[in-house]
C-alpha positions in Angstrom: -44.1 11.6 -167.5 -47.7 10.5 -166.6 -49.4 7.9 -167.6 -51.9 9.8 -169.3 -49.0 11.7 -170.9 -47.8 7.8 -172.2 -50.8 7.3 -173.6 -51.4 4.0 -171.3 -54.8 3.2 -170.1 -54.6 2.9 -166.1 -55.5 -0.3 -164.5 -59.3 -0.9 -163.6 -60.3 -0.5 -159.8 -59.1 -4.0 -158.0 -57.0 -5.0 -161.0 -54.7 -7.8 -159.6 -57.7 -9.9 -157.8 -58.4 -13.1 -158.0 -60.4 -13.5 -160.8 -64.6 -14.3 -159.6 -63.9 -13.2 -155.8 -66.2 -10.6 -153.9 -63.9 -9.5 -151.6 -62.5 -5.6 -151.9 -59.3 -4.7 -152.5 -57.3 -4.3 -149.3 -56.6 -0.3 -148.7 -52.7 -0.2 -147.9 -53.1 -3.1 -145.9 -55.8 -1.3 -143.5 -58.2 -4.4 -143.0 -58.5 -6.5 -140.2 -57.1 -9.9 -140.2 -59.8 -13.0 -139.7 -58.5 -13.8 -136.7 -57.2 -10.7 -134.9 -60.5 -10.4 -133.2 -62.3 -7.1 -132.8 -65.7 -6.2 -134.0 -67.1 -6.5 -137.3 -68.6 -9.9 -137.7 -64.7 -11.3 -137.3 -63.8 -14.8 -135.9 -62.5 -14.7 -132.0 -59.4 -16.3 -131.3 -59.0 -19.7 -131.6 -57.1 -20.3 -127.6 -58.5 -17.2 -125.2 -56.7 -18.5 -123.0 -53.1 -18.2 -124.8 -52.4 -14.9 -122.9 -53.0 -16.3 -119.6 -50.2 -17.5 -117.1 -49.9 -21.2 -117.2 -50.8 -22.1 -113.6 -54.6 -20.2 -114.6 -54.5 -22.3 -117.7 -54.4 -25.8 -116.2 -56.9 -24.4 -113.6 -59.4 -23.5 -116.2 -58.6 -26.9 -118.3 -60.5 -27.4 -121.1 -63.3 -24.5 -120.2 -63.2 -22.9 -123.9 -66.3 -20.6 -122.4 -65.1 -17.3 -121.2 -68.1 -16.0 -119.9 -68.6 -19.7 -117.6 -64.9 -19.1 -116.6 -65.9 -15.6 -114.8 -68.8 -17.0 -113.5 -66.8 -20.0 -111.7 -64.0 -17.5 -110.9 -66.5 -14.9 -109.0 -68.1 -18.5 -107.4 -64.3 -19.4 -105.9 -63.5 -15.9 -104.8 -66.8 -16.3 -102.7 -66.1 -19.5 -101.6 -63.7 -19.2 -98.5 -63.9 -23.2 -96.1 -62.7 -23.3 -92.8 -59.3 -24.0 -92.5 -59.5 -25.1 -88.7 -62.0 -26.1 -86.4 -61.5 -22.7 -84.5 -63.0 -21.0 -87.5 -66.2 -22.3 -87.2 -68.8 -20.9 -84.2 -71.8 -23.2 -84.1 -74.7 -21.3 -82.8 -77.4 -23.5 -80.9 -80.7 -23.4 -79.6 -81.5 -21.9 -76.6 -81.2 -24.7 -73.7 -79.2 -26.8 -76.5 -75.7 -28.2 -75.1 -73.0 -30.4 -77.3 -70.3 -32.4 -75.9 -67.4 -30.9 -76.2 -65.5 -34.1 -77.3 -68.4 -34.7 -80.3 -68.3 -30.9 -80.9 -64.8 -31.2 -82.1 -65.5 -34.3 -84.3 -68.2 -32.3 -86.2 -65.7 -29.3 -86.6 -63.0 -31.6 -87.9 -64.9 -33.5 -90.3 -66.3 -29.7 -91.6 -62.7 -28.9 -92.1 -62.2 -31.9 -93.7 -64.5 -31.5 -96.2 -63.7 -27.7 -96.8 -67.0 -26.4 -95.8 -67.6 -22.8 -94.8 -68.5 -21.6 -91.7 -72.0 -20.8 -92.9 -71.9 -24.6 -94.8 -71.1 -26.4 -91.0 -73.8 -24.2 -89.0 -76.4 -25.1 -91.7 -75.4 -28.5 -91.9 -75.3 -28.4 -87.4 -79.4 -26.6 -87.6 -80.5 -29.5 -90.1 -79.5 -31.6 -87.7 -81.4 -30.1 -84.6 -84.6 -29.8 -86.6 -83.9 -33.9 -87.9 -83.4 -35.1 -84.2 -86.5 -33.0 -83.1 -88.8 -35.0 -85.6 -87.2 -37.9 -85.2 -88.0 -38.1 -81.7 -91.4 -36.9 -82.6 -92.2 -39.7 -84.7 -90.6 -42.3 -82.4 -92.9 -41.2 -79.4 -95.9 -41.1 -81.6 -95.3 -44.6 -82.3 -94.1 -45.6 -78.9 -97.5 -44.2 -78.0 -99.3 -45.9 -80.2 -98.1 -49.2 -79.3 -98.6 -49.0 -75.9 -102.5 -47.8 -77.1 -103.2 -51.2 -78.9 -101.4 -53.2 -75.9 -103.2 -51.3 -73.3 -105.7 -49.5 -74.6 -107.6 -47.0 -71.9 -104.8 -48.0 -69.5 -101.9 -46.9 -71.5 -101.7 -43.7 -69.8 -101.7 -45.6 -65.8 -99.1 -47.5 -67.5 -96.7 -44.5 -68.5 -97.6 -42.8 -65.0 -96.3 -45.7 -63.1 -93.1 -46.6 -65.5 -92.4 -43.3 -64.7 -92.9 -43.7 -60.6 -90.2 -46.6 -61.3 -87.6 -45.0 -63.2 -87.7 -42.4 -60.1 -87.6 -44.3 -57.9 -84.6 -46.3 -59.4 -82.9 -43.4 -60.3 -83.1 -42.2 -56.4 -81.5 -45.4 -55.4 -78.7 -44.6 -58.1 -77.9 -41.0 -56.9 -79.6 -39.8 -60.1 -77.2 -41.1 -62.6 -80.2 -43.1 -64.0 -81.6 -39.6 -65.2 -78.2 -38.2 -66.3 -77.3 -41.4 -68.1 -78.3 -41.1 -72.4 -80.0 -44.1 -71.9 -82.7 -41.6 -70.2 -84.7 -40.4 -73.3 -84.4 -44.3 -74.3 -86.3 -45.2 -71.3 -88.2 -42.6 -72.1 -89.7 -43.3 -75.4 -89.5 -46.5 -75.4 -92.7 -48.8 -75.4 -90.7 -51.7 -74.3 -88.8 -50.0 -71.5 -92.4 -48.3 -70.5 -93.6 -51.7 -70.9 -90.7 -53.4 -68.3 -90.9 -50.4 -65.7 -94.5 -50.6 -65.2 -94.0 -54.3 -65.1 -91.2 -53.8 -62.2 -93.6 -51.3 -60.4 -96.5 -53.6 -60.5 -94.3 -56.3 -58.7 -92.4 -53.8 -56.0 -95.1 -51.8 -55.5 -95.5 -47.7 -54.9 -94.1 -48.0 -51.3 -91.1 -49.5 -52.1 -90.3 -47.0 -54.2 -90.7 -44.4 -51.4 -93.9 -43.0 -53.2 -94.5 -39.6 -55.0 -96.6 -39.0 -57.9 -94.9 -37.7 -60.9 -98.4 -36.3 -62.6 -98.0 -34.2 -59.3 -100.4 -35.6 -57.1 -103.2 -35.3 -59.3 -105.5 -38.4 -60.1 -105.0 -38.8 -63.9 -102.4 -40.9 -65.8 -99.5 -39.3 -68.0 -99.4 -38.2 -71.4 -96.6 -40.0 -73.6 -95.4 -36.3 -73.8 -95.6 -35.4 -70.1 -93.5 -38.5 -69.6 -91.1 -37.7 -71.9 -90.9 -34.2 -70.5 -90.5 -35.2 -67.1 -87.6 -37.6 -67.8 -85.5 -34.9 -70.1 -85.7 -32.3 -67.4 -84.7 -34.7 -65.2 -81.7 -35.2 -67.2 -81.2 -31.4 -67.6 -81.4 -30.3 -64.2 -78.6 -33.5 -62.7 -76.4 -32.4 -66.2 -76.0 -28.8 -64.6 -75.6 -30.2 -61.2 -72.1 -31.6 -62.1 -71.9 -29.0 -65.1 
């Protein structure tokens, strides 16, 4: 027998709710749980990382950020460091040479600090381009200090420095010129200084003669002299290369 049969009055629409509350009655159990996730304006799960083994877990540590957690996972997939100092092939210059011995230190201390190949050979051209203005600004102010000690003459001073560092250099066998201290002389106001001094007191024929401007009556350029000393060095280094 029905209930209309019964006579009974069936129970309103969400009979059985809490008396005041909004909410609609839950169809056999059909709607989604607050914190199952999904769509619909429901809450996400309060550990994403729950499902994930525990060695990724630890990794992660306290990253609650899913979207930052792919972005740092895509980051380390990218990021591969050299694990020997055979990984890395340092391109240089043309005419640029490295020691060997201080080649190996700047591999080892790349591996060391887990750089990438591409990391070292950036870090190896900053280097290049630092040493090339760094000499540049040391001759500029070599050269300006022999200007305001010697003023018009500065340049008869380099040109003979220069006739004395050849001339001791010949007496050496060239290891003057193949020595680092070379580029020292070089630049140096002081050394220029003490060489022309030396030449001024041995004199030209001493020295077995020879003009290093190449014979022609006009004092050295700061550069020239620079110049002349380097590829003095660079010819005696691939002598005994």
């Amino acid at each position: 027998m029905t209930t209309e049969e019964a006579g009974a009055t069936p129970p309103p629409a969400g009979a059985g709710q809490e008396i005041g509350s909004n909410a609609p009655a839950d169809a056999g159990g059909l709607m989604p749980d607050a914190d199952a996730g999904g769509t619909g304006g429901t809450a996400p799960h309060p550990d994403w990382r729950e499902g994930l083994p525990q060695e990724l877990r630890d990794a992660l540590g306290d990253d609650a950020d899913p979207a930052e957690a792919a972005a740092t996972y895509a980051r380390g997939r990218e990021y591969k460091p050299a694990q020997q100092a055979e990984d890395i092939a340092l391109k240089l210059g043309d005419g640029e040479q490295l020691h060997p011995g201080l080649e190996k230190l700047f591999k080892d201390m790349c591996v060391a600090q887990r750089m990438t190949p591409a990391q070292a050979q950036a870090v190896a051209d900053f280097h290049g381009r630092f040493a090339a203005e760094a000499t540049r600004l040391y001759l500029e102010h070599g050269a300006a200090q022999l200007e305001r000690r010697f003023g018009a003459d500065a340049g008869k001073v380099r040109d003979n420095a220069l006739k004395m560092f050849a001339g001791l250099d010949r007496a050496m066998d060239g290891r003057l010129s193949q020595s680092a201290s070379g580029k020292q002389i070089a630049s140096s106001p002081e050394a220029v200084e003490a060489l022309y001094l030396i030449y001024q007191k041995l004199g030209e024929d001493s020295l077995g003669g020879g003009s290093p401007s190449g014979g022609e009556d006009r004092a050295m350029s700061d550069r020239e002299f620079f110049e002349h000393v380097y590829n003095s060095q660079s010819k005696q280094s691939a002598k005994t290369a």
